[in-house]
N, C-alpha and C positions, 0 to 999 in steps of 0.2 A: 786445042789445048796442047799442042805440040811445045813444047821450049826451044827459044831458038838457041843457037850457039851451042847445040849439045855435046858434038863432039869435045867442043874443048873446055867444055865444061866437066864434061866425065874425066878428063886427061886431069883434072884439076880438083880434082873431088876428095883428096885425101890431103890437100897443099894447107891445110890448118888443123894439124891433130887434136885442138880442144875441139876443134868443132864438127867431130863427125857426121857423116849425112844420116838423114832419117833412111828407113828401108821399109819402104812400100808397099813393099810382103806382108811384113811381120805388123803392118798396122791394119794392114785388111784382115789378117787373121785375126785379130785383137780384137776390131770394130764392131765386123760386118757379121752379121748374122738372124736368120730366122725370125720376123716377127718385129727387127730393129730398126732403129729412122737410119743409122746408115748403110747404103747400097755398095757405095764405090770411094773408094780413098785412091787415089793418083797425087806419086810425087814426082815434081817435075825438075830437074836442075835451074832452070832459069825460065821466068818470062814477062811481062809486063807489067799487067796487073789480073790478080786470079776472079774479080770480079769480074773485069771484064771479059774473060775467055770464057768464065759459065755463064753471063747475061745472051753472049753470042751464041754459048751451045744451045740454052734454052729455046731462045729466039729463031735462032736456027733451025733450030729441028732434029738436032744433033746426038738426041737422047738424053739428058741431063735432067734424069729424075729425081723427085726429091730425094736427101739422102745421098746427093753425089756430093764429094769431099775432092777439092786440088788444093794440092797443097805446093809453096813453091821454093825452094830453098835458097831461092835470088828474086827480088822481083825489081826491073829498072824503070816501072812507073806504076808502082803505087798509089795509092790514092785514099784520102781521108775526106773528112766533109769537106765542104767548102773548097772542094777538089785543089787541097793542101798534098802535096806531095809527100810520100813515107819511104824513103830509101834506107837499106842498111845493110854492110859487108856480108857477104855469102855466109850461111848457114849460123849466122850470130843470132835469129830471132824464129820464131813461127809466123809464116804467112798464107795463111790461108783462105779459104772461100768456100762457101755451103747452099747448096738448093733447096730450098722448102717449098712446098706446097700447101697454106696453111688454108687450105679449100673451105672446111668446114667452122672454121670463125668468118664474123662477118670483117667484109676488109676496113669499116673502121677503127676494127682492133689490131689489126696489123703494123699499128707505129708503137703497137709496143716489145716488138720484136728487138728492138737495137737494147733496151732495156735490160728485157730478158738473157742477152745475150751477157750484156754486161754482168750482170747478179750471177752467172752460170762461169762465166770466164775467172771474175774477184771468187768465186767461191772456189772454184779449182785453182787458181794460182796459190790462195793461203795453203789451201791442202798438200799441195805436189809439190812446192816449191818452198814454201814456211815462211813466206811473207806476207804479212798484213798487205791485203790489197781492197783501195777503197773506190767507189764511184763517183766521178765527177760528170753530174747530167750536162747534154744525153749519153758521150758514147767514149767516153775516156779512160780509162782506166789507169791508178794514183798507185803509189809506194811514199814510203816517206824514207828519204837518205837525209841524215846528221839533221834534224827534225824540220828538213824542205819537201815539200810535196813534190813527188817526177812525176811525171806522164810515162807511163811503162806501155800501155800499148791502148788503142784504137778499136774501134765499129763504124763500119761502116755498112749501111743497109740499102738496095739498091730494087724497086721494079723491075720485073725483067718478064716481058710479055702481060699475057690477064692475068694470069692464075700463080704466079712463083714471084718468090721473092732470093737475092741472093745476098747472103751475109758474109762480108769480109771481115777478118779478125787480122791483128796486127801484135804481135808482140814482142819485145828486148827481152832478150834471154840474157845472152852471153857478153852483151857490147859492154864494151870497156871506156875508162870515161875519156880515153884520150879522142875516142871515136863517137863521140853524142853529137849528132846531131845541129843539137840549140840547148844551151843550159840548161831551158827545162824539162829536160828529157833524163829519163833513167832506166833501170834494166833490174832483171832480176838478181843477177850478178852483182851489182853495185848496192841493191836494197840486200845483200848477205844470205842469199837463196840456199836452201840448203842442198838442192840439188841444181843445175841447168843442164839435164839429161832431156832435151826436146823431144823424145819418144815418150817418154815419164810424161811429160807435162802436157804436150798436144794431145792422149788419150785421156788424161783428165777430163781436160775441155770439153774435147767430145763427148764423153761418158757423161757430165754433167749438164750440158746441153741437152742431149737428150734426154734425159729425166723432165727438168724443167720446161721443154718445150712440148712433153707428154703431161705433163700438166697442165698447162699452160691450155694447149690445145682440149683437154679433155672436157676442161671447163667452158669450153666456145670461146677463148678468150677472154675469158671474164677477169680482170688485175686481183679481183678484191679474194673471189672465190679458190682460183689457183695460187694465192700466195705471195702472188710477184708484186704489187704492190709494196705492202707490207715490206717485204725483204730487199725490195731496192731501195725503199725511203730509209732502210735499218743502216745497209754500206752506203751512204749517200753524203759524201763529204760537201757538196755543194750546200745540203740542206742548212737553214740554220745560220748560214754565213752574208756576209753581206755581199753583192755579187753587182755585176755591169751586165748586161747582156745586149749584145751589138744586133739590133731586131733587121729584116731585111727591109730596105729603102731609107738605111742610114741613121732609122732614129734607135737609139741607144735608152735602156730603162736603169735607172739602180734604185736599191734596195732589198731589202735581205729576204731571202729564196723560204719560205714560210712551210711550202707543200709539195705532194705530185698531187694531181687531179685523177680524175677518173681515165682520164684519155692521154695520161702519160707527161704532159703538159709540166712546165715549173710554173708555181705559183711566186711570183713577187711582189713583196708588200711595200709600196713608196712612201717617203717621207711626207708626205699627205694623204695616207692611212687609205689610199685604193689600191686592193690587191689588184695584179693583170696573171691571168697563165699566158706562158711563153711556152709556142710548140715548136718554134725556130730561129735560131740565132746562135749568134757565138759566146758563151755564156764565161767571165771573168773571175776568180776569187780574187776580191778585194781584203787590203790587209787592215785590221783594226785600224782605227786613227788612232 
């Protein structure tokens, strides 16, 4: 979990005054304590991807117990599903990575972790930052700029050995629109955030995370009994809509996304009235005809 390029990246570190760095310190003090899911927050000025440096620590041996938090305030190969690349100028977004150990649910409740993560993230971005943020299954997270849905930030959820799981979160803080990415991309900043203090907001996340993932977990996993069901199908902008979703080995389903299932799954109902759940693919909003 070293950063490469440190040196000159710390010579560099105050070279965009909106965008202050996070301090390390002051979020461990904030976080970490007695009895909490987190253990350890590490910021790093630059590195690749933070999934990857904790699936390695994990795997390693490296000590990367649940409850370890890297966080990266450059990362130059990110990574989203469908191993889509997520690049964005130094200290403009939160990028981070988390180890869980979700031992005592059974593992095939564990795909409902990117979920979770989602409902915990859209719950704290409305709150810290006072934008409507909605879910697009599985792992997207929506704003609405001048009444166009953006993609504000990503989940990505990753195996890493038997027993851990590591969760990468991704998100547009401060990007400006000269610097998007792809059109459909947007920021908290561009959605009229009333804060993009990334201390302010990354302790959110965190703090709301673990609540939800203490629930989550208390229940064994259970969607229905811990709530997350329920409150993902609530911020669910996919729901309801008529959608494409590009299934793996090419074939592609449409019609309009009906449910979540028990096991996290989108429910799509086709124009000859067979619902299918989809547990993987790359899922589309279609716009009315």
């Amino acid at each position: 979990m070293t950063p490469r390029d440190a040196a000159d990246a710390n010579d560099n570190r105050w070279s965009d005054l909106d965008r202050p760095p996070l301090n390390g310190a002051a979020l461990r003090r904030a976080l970490v304590r007695d009895g909490g899911l987190w253990r350890d927050v590490e910021v790093v000025e630059r590195t690749g991807s933070t999934n990857t440096d904790l699936a390695a620590a994990v795997t390693g041996g490296k000590g990367a117990d649940e409850g370890t938090v890297l966080v990266a305030e450059e990362q130059d190969a990110g990574r989203g599903r469908l191993d889509r690349r997520w690049t964005a100028p130094a200290r403009s977004g939160l990028f981070f990575s988390v180890v869980l150990k979700p031992g005592p649910v059974p593992v095939e409740r564990w795909g409902w972790l990117p979920l979770l993560t989602g409902v915990a993230a859209a719950t704290a971005l409305s709150r810290s930052a006072g934008v409507d943020t909605a879910l697009k299954w599985p792992n997207d997270l929506l704003v609405t700029v001048d009444g166009e849905e953006r993609k504000v930030g990503g989940i990505l959820a990753e195996r890493a050995g038997d027993d851990a799981v590591v969760v990468g979160i991704g998100v547009n803080v401060s990007l400006r629109t000269d610097e998007l990415p792809v059109p459909g991309a947007g920021s908290l900043a561009i959605a009229g955030a009333t804060t993009t203090d990334r201390d302010t907001v990354l302790r959110a996340v965190l703090r709301s995370f673990e609540e939800w993932y203490a629930r989550w977990r208390d229940a064994g996993g259970d969607p229905v009994a811990s709530g997350l069901q329920e409150t993902y199908a609530a911020g669910c902008a996919t729901l309801g809509r008529t959608v494409r979703a590009e299934l793996p080995g090419g074939r592609a389903l449409v019609g309009e996304a009906v449910a979540l299932d028990g096991d996290g799954r989108l429910v799509i109902a086709t124009a000859d009235g067979v619902q299918e759940p989809v547990g993987a693919g790359d899922v589309v909003h279609l716009r009315p005809a």
